[in-house]
C-alpha positions in Angstrom: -47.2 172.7 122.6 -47.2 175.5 125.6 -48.0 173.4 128.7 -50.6 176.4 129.5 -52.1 179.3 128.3 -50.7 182.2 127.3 -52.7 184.2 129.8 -51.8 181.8 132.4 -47.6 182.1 131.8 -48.1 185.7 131.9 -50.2 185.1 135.1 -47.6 183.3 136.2 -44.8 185.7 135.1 -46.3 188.5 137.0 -47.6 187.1 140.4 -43.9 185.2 141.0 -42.3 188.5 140.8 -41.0 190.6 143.7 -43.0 193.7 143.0 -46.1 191.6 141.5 -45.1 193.7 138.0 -43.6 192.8 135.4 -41.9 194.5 131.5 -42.9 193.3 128.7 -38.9 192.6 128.3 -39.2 191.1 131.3 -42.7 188.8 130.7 -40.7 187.5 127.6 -37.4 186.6 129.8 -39.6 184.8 132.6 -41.5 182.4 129.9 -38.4 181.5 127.9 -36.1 180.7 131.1 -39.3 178.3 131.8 -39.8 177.3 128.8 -36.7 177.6 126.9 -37.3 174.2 124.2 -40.7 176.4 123.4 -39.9 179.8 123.2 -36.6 180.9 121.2 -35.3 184.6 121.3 -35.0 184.4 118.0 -39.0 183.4 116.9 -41.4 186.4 117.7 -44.2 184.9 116.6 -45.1 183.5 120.8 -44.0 187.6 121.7 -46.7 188.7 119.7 -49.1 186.9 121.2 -48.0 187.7 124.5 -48.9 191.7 123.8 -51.6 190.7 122.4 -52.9 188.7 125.7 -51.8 191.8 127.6 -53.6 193.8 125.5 -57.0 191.9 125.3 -57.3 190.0 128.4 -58.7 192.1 130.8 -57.2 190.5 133.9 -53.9 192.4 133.1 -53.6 196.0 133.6 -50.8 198.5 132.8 -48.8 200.4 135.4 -47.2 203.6 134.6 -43.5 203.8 135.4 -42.8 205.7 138.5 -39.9 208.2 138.6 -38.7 206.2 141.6 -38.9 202.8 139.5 -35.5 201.4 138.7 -34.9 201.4 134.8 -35.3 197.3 134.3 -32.5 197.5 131.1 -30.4 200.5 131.8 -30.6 203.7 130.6 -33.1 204.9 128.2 -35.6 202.1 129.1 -39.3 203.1 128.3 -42.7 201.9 128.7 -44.5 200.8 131.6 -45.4 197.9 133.5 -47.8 195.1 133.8 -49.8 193.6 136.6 -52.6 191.1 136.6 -55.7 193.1 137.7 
């Protein structure tokens, strides 16, 4: 059982960062280096829920990615970021 809630790891995630913004890729890496007993790469079923918290819960908002942002995996990395609002 998640020693919090979903919306609180993300939370978490976010507001420990250097930039206070976080991937998605990145949300996921945070929670299972925390949690790694919990969350396995290999089981999506918490990783939906996690976009679905970012999605919903209106205390997390979605940053564009700047030109001058560093691509987080390498070339060819898409999408934006994600802040807690």
């Amino acid at each position: 059982r998640p020693p919090h809630s979903y919306a609180s790891l993300i939370a978490q995630a976010i507001l420990t960062s250097r930039n206070q913004k976080l991937s998605l890729r990145d949300i996921y890496d945070w929670i299972q280096a925390k949690y790694p007993h919990l969350y396995e790469a290999n089981e999506t079923g918490w990783q939906n829920t996690i976009r679905h918290n970012l999605s919903l819960n209106r205390c997390f908002r979605k940053v564009p990615r700047l030109a001058q942002d560093p691509l987080i995996r390498g070339k060819g990395s898409k999408g934006g970021f994600w802040a807690v609002d």
